[in-house]
Structure formats: C-alpha cells, structure tokens
N, C-alpha and C positions, 0 to 999 in steps of 0.2 A: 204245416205252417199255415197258418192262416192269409186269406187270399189279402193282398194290397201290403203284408209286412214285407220287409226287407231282410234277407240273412246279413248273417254279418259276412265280410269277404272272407273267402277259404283261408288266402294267404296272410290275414292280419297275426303280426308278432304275437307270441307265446305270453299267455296273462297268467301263467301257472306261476304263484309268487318267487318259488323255487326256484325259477329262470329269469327273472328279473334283472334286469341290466344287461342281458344275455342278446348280440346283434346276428340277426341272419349273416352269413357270410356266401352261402353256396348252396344251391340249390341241383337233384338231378331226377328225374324216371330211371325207374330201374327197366331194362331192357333186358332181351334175354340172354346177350353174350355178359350180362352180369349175376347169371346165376350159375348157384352149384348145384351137384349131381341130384339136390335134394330137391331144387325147383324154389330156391329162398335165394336168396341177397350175399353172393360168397362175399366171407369175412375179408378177405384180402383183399377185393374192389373198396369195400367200404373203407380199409384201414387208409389206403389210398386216396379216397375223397378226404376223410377227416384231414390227412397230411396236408394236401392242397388247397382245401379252403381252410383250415388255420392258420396255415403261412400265407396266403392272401390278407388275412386279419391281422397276424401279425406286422406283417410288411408294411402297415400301413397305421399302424400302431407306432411301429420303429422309424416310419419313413424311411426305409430302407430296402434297397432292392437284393443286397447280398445276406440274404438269411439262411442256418442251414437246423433241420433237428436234429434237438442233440436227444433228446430223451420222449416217447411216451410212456404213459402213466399203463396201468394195467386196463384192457378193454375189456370189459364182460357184454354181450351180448343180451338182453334183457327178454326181446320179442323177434321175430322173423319181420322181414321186409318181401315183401313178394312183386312179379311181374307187374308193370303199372302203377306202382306207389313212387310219390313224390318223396324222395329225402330232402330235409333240411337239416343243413348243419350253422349251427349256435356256436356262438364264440363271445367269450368273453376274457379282458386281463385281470389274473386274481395276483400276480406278484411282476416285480418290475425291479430287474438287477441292471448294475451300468453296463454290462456288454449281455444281457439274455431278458427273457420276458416270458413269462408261464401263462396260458390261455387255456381257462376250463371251457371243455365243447361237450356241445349236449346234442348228438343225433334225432332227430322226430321225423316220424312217417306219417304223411301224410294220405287217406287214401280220402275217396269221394265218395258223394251218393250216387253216383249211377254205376258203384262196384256192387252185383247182386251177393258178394260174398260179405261184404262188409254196409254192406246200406242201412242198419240200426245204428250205426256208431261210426259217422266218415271224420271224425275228426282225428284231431295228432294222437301220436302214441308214442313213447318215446322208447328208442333203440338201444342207446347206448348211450356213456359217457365218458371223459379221458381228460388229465391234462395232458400238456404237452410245451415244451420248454423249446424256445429256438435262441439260437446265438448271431449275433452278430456279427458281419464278417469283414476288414478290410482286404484291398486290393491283393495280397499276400494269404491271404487264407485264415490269417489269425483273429481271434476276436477281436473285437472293436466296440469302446465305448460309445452308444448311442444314447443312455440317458443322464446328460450332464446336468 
C-alpha cells in the first residue's frame, strides 16, 4: 500500500452484492477449546454461535424475548475456520409469518495481515450458510402472534 493511503477498516460490512441487506449480529476468535481433533473450527461450536447470534437478530426483529428454534436449514461447511480467525455471523429476515420469522445467516472468516499463513489474502471468506426459522412464544409455551 502505498505510504499516506488509508486501508479501508478490517471490520466494514460485507460489499459482496450477494450479502446485501445482510446485518452483522455476532462476532467471536476462534480459541482453542473451539477446535476439533483436526486443529479447525469444530462444526458444533460453530452450529452453536449461528443459533445465538441469529436469535439475538431474531429477538430483536420480533421485539421479543421468548423466542425458541424451531428448524435449521441444512449447514454445509464450505472452507475451515482456524486458531485466531475472527467469525462473523450475518443475519438477515427473508420471510415473516404471524407467530415465526425465517433469517438467512451467512458465516465469514475473518483473518489478518499479520497471519504469516494467510498475509496474501487477509480479507473475509465465507464459511457457511443456513436459514433458520424461530417461533414465537407466549407465557404458556405456545406460539404467539408477533407480527400483527
């Protein structure tokens, strides 16, 4: 980069048109009681953050605190997430029923330039994606219309 320009900031929202409309929700470092035997990103941590920052998204979409999931979509895995990368997880509403709300999430790894494994290319990469459908819940357990 040439000396006196500015990078753009690491953390600026996804301009991939594909992700458009798409709100960070959660962000975490991958540490190493989050990996698997393989020394990557085990899948079950990760299915775990998608849960929690899409129901943070949702809840807040619903204005609701009693949310529960009822369905995820199928995850496929695309690329590994390793020791020290940033996850962001994306969230966006693609459908809105009177008692549930559907959020497509878009995982992206984040690594840096001063990773000597990845320093050609520190920008995002994306992980995975999923919908995922939450219901609304009253005081009794049963759904409840939220969007009248």
């Amino acid at each position: 980069m040439a000396k006196g320009k500015q990078r753009k900031e690491a953390l600026s929202p996804i301009t991939d048109p594909e992700t458009a409309g798409y709100f960070r929700s959660y962000r975490r470092i991958i540490m190493y009681e989050d990996l698997n035997s393989a020394s990557t990103l085990f899948g079950g941590r990760l299915a775990s953050w998608i849960d929690e920052g899409s129901a943070i998204f949702a809840s807040c979409q619903m204005n609701a605190r009693r949310i529960v999931t009822r369905k995820i979509s199928e995850l496929v895995f695309h690329r590994p997430a390793k020791l020290g990368d940033m996850l962001e997880i994306w969230c966006k509403v693609l459908r809105k029923g009177s008692t549930s709300i559907t959020i497509g999430v878009i995982v992206s790894r984040r690594s840096f330039a001063d990773d000597p494994a990845r320093a050609k290319n520190p920008d995002s990469a994306e992980i995975c994606r999923c919908e995922i459908v939450f219901v609304c819940l009253d005081e009794k357990g049963q759904p409840k219309v939220w969007n009248a």
